[in-house]
N, C-alpha and C positions, 0 to 999 in steps of 0.2 A: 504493500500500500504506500502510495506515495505520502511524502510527508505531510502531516496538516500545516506547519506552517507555508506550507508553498500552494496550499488548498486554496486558500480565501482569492489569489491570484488568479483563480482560475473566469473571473469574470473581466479580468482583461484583455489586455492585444495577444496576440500570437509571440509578438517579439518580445513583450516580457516575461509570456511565461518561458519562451525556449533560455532566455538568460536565466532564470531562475530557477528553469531544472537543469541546468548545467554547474548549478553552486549551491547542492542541498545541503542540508544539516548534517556534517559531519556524524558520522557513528560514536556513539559516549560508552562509556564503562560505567553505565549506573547500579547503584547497589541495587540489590531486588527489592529493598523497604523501602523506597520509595513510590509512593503510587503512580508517576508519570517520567516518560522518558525526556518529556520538555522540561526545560526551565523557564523562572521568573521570567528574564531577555526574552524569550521566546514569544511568550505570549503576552510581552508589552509592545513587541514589534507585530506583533495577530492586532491586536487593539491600535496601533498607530495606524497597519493596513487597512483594516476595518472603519476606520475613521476619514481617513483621506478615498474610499469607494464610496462613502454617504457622503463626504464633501461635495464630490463628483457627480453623484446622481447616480453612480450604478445598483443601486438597491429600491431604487424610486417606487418600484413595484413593489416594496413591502410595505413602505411608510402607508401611514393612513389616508383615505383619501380626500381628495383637494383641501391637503395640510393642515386637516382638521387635528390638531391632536388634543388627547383625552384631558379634562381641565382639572377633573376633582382625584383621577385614580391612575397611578404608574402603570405603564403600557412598555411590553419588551414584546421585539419580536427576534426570531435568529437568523443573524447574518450566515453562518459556516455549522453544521452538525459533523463531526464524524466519530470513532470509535474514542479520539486522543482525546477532542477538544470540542466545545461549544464557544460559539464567537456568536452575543449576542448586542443589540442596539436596546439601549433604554431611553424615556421618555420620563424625567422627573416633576412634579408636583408638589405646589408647598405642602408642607407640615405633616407629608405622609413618613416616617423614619419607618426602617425597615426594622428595629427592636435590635439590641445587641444579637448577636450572633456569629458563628464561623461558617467554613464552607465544608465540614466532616474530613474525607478527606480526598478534599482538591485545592489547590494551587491555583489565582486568580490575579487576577491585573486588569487593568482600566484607564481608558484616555478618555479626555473629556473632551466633547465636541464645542457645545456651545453652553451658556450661562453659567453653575458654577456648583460644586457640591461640598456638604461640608460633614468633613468625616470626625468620628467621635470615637479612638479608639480605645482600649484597656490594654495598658503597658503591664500589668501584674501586679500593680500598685492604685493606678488610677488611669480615669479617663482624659487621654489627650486629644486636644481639637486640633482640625489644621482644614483648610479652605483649598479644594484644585479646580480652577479656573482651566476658561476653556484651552487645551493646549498642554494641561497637565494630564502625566501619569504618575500610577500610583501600582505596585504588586502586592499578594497580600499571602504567604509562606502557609502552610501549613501549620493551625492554631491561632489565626488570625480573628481575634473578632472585634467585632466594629460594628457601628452602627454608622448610617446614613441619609442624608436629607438633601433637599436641595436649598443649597444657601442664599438667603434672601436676595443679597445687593452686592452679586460681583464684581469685581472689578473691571473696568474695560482692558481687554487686550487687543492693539491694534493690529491689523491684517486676520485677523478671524472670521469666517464668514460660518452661516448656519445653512445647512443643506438645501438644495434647490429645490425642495420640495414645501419650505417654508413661504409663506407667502410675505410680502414686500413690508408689511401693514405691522408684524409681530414684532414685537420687544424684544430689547438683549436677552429677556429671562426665559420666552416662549417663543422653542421650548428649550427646557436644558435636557441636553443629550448627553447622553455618554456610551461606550463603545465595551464592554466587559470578554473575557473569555477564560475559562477556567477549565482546567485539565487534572486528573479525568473530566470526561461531564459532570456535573452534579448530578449526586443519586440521595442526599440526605443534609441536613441544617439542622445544630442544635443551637439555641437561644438561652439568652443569658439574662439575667436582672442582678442591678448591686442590692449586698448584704449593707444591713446597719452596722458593722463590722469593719468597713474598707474594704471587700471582698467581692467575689465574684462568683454568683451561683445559677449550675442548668436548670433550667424549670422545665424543657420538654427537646426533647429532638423529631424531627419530622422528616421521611422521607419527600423528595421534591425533586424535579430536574427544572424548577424557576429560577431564574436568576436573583439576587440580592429580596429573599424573602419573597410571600408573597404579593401577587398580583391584586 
């Protein structure tokens, strides 16, 4: 099977993909305890690709149509499926956060397209915030958990544009997109709530193949 990271290319020219199955991913020595043969780079460079084809317009057929997107409720569709990796497009909403959580065990990453997200993570100790505006990535290791929302009042970043599928009329903020893929697919998410303690406790785990909680 050819590689996923050279997968998502496959909605380009001919001449990109012959260059890029002429220069695949090296063969690794990975331990067998690891759940995927990809790394973090990998699938930050899945989500950079993924994000410059919605730039472009080559997924135009999935976005919603006539660039209606959903106002009150997070809306993902998938860019790439296959055995490795899921490469999907997300569509964020104020004050929806997706509840602390991890990804069980998959390995994920995310470039933001337009508007701006603001991640809430637990270092072991406490929750740290940080803000990625359109243009950032971010990967997220195995044990990774985090909550997410869409940040109210991004920053402008200039030469940014929002997908041609957006109409001329919308705001910096709508919509905020972002780009995720995580390897395995996801097959399960457990959720976390803090302890009056400084602590961190599972309250449920959920089988799911949704992207960041769900839908």
């Amino acid at each position: 099977m050819r590689s996923s990271v050279l997968s998502l290319s496959s909605a380009r020219d001919a001449g990109t993909l012959n260059a890029r199955a002429a220069n695949p991913l090296p063969t690794r020595s990975i331990a067998p305890a690891l759940p995927t043969r990809l790394r973090p780079a990998d699938l930050l460079r899945l989500t950079d690709e993924g994000a410059e084809d919605v730039l472009a317009g080559r997924f135009d057929h999935l976005l919603p149509a006539d660039g209606q997107w959903p106002a009150q409720e997070r809306w993902a569709t998938r860019l790439l499926s296959d055995d490795e990796v899921d490469v999907w497009l997300i569509s964020w909403t104020p004050d929806r956060f997706t509840e602390l959580h991890d990804h069980a065990g998959s390995i994920g990453a995310l470039t933001v397209l337009s508007g701006a997200l603001a991640e809430y993570r637990w270092n072991g100790t406490e929750l740290r915030h940080r803000t990625l505006v359109a243009g950032d990535q971010a990967s997220f290791p195995i044990g990774w958990v985090h909550d997410v929302v869409r940040a109210p009042e991004p920053p402008a970043v200039p030469g940014i544009e929002v997908p041609v599928a957006v109409a001329d009329s919308i705001g910096p903020l709508d919509p905020t997109l972002s780009v995720h893929a995580y390897s395995p697919p996801l097959t399960a998410m457990s959720y976390y709530e803090l302890t009056g303690h400084g602590g961190l406790r599972r309250t449920r785990t959920v089988l799911t193949d949704q992207p960041e909680g769900d839908m």
